[in-house]
TIRO-2110 file (N, C-alpha, C; in Angstrom, 1 decimal):
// TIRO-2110
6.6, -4.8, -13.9, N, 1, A
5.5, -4.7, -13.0, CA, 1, A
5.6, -5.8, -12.0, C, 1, A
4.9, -5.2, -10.6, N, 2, A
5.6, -6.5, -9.6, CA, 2, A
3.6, -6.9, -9.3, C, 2, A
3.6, -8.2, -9.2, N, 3, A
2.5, -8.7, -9.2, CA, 3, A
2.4, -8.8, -7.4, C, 3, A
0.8, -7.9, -7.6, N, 4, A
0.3, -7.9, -5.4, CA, 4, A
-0.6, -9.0, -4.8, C, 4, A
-0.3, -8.9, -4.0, N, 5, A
-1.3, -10.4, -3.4, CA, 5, A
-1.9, -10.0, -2.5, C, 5, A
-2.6, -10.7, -2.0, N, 6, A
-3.6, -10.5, -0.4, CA, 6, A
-2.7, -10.3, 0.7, C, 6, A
-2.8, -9.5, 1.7, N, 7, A
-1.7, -9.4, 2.8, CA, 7, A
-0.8, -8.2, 2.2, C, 7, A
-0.2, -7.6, 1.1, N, 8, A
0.8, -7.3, 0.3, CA, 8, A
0.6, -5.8, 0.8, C, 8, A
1.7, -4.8, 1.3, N, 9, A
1.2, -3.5, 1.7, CA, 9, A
0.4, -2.8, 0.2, C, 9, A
0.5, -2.8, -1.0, N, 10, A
0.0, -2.6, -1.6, CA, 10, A
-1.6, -2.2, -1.6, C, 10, A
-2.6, -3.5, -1.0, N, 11, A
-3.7, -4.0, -0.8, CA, 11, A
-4.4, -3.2, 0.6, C, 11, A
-3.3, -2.3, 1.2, N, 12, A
-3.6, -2.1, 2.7, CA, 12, A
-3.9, -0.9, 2.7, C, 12, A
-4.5, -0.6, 3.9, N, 13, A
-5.6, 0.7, 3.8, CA, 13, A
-4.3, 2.1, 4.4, C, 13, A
-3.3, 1.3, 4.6, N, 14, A
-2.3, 2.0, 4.9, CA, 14, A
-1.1, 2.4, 4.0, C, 14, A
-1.1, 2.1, 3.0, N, 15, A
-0.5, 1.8, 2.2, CA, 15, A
-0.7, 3.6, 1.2, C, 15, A
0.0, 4.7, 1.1, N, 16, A
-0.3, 5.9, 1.0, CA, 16, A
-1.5, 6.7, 1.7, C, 16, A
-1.6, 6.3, 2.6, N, 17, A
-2.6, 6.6, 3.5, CA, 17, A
-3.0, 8.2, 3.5, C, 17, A
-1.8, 8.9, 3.3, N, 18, A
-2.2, 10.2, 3.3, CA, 18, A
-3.0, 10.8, 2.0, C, 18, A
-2.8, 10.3, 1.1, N, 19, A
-3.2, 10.0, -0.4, CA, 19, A
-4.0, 9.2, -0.8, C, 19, A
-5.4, 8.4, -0.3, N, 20, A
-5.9, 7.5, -0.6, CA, 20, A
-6.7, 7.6, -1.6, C, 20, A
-7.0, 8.9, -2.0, N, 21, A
-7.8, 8.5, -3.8, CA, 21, A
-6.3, 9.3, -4.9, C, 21, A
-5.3, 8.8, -4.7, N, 22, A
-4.1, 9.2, -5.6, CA, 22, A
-4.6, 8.1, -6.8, C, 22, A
-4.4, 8.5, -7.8, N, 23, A
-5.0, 7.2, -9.2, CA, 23, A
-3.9, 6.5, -8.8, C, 23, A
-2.5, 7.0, -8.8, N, 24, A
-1.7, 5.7, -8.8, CA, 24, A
-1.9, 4.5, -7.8, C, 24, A
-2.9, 4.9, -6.5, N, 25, A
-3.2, 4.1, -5.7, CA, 25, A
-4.0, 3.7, -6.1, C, 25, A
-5.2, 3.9, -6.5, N, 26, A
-6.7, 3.0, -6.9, CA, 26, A
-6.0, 2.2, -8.2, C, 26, A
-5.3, 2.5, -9.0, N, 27, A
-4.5, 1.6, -9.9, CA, 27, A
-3.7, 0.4, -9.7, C, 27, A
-3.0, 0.9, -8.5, N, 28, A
-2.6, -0.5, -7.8, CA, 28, A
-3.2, -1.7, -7.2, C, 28, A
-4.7, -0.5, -6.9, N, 29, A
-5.5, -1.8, -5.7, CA, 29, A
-6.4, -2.4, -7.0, C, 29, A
-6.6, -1.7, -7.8, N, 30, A
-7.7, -2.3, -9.1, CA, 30, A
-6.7, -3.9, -9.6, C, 30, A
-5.7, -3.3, -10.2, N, 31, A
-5.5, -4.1, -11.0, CA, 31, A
-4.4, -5.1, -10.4, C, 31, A
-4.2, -4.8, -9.1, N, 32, A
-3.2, -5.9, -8.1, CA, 32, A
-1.5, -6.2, -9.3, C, 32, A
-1.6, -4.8, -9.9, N, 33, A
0.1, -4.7, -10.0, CA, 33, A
0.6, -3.6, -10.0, C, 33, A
1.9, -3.4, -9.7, N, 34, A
2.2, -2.3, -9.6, CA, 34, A
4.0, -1.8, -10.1, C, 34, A
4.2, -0.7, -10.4, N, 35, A
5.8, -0.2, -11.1, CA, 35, A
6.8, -0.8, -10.4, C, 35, A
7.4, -1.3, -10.3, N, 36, A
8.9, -2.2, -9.6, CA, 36, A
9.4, -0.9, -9.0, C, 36, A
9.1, 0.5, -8.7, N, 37, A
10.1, 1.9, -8.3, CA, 37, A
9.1, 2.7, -7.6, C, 37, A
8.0, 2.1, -7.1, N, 38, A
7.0, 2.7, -6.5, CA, 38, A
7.2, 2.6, -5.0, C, 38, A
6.9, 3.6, -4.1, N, 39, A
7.4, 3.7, -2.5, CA, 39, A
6.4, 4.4, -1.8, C, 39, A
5.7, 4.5, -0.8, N, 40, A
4.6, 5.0, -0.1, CA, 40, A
5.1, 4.7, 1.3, C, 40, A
4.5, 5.8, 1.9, N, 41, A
4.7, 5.6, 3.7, CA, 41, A
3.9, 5.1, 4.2, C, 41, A
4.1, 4.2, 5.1, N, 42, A
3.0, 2.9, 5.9, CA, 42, A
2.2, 4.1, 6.7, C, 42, A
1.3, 4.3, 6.7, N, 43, A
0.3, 5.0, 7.9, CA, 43, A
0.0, 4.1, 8.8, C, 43, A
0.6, 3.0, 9.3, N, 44, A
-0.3, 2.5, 10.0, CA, 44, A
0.1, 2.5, 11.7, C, 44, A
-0.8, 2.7, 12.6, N, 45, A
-0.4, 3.7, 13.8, CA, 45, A
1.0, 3.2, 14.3, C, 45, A
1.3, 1.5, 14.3, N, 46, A
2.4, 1.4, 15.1, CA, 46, A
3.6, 1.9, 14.3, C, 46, A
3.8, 2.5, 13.3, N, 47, A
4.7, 2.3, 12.1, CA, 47, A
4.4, 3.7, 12.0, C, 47, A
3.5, 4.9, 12.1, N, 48, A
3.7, 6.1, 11.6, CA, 48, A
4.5, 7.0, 12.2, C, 48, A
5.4, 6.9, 13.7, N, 49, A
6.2, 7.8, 14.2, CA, 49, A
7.6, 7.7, 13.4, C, 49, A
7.6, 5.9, 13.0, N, 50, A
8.9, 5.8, 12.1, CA, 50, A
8.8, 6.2, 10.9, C, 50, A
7.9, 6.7, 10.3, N, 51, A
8.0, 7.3, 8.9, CA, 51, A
8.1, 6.1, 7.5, C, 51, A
7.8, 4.8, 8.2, N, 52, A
8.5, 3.8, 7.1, CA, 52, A
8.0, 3.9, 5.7, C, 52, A
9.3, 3.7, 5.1, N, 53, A
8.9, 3.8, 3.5, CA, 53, A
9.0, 2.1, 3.1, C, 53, A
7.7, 1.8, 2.6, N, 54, A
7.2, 0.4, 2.0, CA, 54, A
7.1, 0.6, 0.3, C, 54, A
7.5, -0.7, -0.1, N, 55, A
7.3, -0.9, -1.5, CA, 55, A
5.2, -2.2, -1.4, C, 55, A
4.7, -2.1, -2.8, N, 56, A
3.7, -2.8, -3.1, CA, 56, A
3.7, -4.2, -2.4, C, 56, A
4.8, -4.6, -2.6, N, 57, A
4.9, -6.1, -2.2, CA, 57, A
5.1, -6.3, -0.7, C, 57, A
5.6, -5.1, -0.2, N, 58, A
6.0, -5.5, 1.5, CA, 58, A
4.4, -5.9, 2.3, C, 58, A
5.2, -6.5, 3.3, N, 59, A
3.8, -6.4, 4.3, CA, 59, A
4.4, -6.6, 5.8, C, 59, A
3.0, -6.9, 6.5, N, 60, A
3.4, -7.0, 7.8, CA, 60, A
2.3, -7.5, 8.6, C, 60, A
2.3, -8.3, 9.9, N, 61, A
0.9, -8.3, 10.7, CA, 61, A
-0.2, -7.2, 10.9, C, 61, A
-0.1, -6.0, 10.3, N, 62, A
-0.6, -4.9, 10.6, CA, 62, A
-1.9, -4.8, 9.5, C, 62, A
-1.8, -6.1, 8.4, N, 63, A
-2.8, -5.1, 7.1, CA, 63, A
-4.1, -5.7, 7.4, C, 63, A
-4.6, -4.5, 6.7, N, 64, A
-6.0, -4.3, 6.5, CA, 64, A
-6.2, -4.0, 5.5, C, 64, A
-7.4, -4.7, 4.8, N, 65, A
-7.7, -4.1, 3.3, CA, 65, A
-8.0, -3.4, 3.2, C, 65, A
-7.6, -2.5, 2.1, N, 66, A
-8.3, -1.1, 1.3, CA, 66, A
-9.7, -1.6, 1.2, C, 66, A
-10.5, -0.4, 1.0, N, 67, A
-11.8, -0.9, 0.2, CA, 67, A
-12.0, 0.0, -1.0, C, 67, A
-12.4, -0.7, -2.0, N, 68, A
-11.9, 0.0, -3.4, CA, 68, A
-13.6, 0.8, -3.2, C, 68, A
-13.3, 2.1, -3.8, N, 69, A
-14.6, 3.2, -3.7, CA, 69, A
-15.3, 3.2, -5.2, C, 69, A
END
């Protein structure tokens, strides 16, 4: 399990964006860890025509927190 931090795409509201009540995502944002083989597409607008595939730990100047529901 890879441990997430603040900033961490994991934590970001973009971060399976198309999927945002997926359990594996509220699992990740709950418990700030996540499967070392886990991959999600960044929704976030400058980054969605490239389709980028992000792991938990990536990030970028772009994040924004999730807000847990």
């Amino acid at each position: 399990m890879m441990q997430i931090h603040d900033g961490q795409c994991g934590l970001c509201v973009h971060f399976g964006e198309k999927h945002p009540q997926e359990p594996k995502l509220i699992q990740i944002r709950t418990s700030k860890q996540a499967p070392e083989n886990i991959v999600e597409e960044c929704g976030h607008p400058k980054h969605k025509p490239l389709h980028l595939m992000v792991t938990p730990i990536s990030g970028c100047s772009g994040f924004e927190p999730a807000k847990l529901n």
